[in-house]
N, C-alpha and C positions, 0 to 999 in steps of 0.2 A: 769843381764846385758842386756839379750836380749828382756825381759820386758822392760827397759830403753825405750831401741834404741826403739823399738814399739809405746811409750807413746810419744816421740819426734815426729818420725813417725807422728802420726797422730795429733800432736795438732800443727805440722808444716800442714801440710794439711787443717786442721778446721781452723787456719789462713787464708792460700791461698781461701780457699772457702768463708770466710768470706770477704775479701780482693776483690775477685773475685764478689761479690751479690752489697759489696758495690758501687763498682765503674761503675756498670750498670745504664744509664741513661734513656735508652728509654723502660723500664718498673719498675714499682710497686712492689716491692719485699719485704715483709714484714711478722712480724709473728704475730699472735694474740694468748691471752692466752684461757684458754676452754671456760670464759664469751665473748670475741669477744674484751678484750679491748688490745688495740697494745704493741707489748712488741720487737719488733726492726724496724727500719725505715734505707732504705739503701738511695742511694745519687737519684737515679731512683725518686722515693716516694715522696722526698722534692723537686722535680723539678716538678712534675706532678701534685703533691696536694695543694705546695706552703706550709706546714708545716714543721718546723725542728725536728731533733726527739727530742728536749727539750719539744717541743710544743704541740706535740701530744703522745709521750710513756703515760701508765695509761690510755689515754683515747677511750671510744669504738668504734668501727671504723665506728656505724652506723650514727659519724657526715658525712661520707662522702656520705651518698643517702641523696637524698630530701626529706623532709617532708610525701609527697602523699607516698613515697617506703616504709617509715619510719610506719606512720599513716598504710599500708597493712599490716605490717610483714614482707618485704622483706629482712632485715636483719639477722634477725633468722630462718627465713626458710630457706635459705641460708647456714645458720651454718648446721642447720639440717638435709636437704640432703646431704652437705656432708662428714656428720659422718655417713649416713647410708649409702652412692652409695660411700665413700670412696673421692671423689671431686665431684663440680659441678663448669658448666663455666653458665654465665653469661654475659648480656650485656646490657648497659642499662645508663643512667644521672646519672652523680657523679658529685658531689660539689666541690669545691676548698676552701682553706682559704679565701679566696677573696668574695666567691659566687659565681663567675663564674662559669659555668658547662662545660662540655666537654662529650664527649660518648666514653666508658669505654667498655671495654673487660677484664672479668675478670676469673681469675682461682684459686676457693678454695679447698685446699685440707686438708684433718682430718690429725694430727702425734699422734698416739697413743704410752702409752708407749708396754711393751714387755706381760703385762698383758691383753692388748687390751683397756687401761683407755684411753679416749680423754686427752690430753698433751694441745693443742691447735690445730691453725690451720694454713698453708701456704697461703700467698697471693699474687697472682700477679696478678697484672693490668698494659695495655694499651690504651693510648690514640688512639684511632681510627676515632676521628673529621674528619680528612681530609679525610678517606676512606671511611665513609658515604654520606658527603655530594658527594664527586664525583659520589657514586650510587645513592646517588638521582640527581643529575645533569644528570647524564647516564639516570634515570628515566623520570624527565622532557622532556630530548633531545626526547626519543623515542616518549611519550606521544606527544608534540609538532608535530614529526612528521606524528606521526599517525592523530592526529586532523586536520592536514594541507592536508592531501591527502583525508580525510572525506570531507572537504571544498572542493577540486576539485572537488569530483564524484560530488557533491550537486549541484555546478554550471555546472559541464557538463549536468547532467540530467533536472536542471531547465532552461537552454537555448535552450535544447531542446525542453522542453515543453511548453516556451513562444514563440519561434522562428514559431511554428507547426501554430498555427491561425492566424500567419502575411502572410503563405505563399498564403492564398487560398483570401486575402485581396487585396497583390501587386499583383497577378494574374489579380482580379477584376480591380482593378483602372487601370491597366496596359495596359489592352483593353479599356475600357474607352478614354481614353489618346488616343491608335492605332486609334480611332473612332472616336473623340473631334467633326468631321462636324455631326455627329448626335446629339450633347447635345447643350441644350442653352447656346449661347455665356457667360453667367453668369457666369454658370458650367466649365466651360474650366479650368481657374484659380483655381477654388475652387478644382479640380482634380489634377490638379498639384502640388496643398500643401499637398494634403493628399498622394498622392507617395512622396512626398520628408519626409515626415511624418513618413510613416511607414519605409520605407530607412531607416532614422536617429534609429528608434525605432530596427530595424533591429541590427542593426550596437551597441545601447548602450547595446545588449543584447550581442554580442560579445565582449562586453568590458566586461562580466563579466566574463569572459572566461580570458578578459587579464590580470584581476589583478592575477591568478597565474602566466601567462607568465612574467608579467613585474617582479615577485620576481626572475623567471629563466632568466631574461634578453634579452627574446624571445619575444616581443612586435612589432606586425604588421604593417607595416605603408604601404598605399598604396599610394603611392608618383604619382601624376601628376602634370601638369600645372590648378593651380587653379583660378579663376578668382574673385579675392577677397571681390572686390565688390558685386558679384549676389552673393558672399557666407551670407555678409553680410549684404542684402537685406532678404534671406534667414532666416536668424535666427530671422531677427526683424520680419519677416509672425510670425515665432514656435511665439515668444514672444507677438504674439498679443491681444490675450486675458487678459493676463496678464497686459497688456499695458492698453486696454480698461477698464478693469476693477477698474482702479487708474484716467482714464480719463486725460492720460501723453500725452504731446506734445513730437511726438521724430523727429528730424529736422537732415540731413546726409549733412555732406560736403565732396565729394568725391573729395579732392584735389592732392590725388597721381597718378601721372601720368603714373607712371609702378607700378601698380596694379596685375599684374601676376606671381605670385611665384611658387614654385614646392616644395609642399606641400599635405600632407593625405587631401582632401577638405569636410570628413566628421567630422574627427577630428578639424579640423580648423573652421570649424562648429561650432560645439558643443565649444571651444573656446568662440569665438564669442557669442555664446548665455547666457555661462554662465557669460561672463560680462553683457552683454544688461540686464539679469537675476536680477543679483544683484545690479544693477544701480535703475532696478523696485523696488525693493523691499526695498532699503535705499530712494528712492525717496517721497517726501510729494503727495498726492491726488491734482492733478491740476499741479502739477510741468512739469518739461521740460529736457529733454533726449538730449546730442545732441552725436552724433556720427560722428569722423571725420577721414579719414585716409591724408597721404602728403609721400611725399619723405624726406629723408632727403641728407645734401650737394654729399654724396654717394651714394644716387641713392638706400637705403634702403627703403623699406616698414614699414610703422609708421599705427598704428589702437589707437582710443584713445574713449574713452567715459566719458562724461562729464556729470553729473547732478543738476541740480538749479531749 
């Protein structure tokens, strides 16, 4: 009788635990016989693998690695170590019915019988997709940042080292300029484009400095009263060459009459030039430039360029 109750006992229990494996969903829980091919499939397994266990009991479980895992050995090695270390975990691309793959976390363990005979072996597996790509997400994010602060030091130290031969240059013109009644009247001009020159050359080399600021939202403006016109007198000198070189007619109609903004007047510059810029450079050999600014009924400031 008390053998009975025992044998209840426990094949009430091997229910529940069966009961119990079946109704687990977010892992692989599965047996294999001693050749590897599957011999239970819980509710976990047909959700993870897309097979029923109609579908896949009898067969061996190395449809679920890839071909390349297949073509190594990885299946039967796998068996192998662990009948010998008793389990092994594993992790790595697994197939679907589908063919889809996913990345697997996996834990084989040997059941031997009381002789020490391999019986088969225990299988569970985990979907871990999402917890990889977030480490390599986590991966990228750092690499990203690490690369972006390589890019600062680069442009710190190269603006440095561009910025060093302008100084001993504006120096130069800069007395020139304090001195202009010593140089021939010719020169006077031609000294004044080359400091507004290296200025500008000055000033784009600190823009290289601001594309990290403008990503931190820290972007310099030195705001005065600009005088819009000599700015853009200005850029049409930088663009001269340029001009000459196409042999372009550029013709200005200064019709705005509040012409004085408050405005960066190097930035608004460099504006200015890279219209005049690309005006040159969409323009036919012989063609005609015109540049014009106006007010409008508000008393706004209007820049426009035209090319024929």
């Amino acid at each position: 009788m008390g053998d009975n109750g025992s044998t209840v006992v426990l094949s009430q229990t091997a229910e529940q635990f069966h009961i119990l494996v079946d109704s687990v969903e977010e892992y692989a829980i599965y047996m294999l016989d001693a050749d590897g091919r599957v011999v239970t499939w819980n509710t976990g397994a047909q959700k993870i693998k897309g097979y029923t266990a109609q579908e896949i009991i009898g067969k061996n479980f190395a449809c679920f690695y890839t071909a390349e895992d297949v073509a190594a050995g990885r299946p039967q090695r796998n068996l192998l170590e662990a009948g010998r270390r008793g389990h092994v975990r594993d992790q790595g691309v697994r197939i679907r019915k589908d063919g889809s793959t996913f990345e697997a976390e996996v834990v084989i363990t040997v059941l031997r019988d009381p002789h020490g005979n391999v019986r088969g072996y225990s299988k569970v597996t985990r979907d871990i997709t999402d917890q990889v790509r977030s480490r390599e997400y986590e991966a990228e994010k750092i690499a990203a940042l690490k690369a972006s602060k390589a890019k600062d030091d680069f442009l710190a130290a190269l603006s440095h080292e561009l910025r060093t031969p302008l100084t001993p240059a504006l120096a130069a013109v800069s007395y020139m300029e304090e001195n202009a009644e010593k140089l021939p009247q010719e020169f006077v001009e031609d000294v004044q484009l080359i400091k507004r020159n290296v200025k500008l050359q000055a000033r784009l080399i600190d823009d290289l400095l601001d594309l990290t600021r403008i990503t931190r939202g820290k972007l310099r403006l030195d705001v005065e009263v600009c005088d819009t016109h000599a700015v853009i007198h200005n850029a049409v000198e930088i663009a001269g060459s340029a001009i000459a070189s196409k042999k372009l007619k550029v013709s200005t109609k200064f019709n705005a009459k509040e012409y004085h903004i408050s405005a960066d007047c190097i930035r608004l510059q460099q504006v200015f030039w890279n219209l005049i810029n690309n005006a040159v450079k969409f323009t036919a050999p012989g063609g005609e430039i015109e540049i014009r600014t106006f007010n409008d009924e508000r008393g706004r400031f209007h820049y426009a360029v035209r090319t024929g």
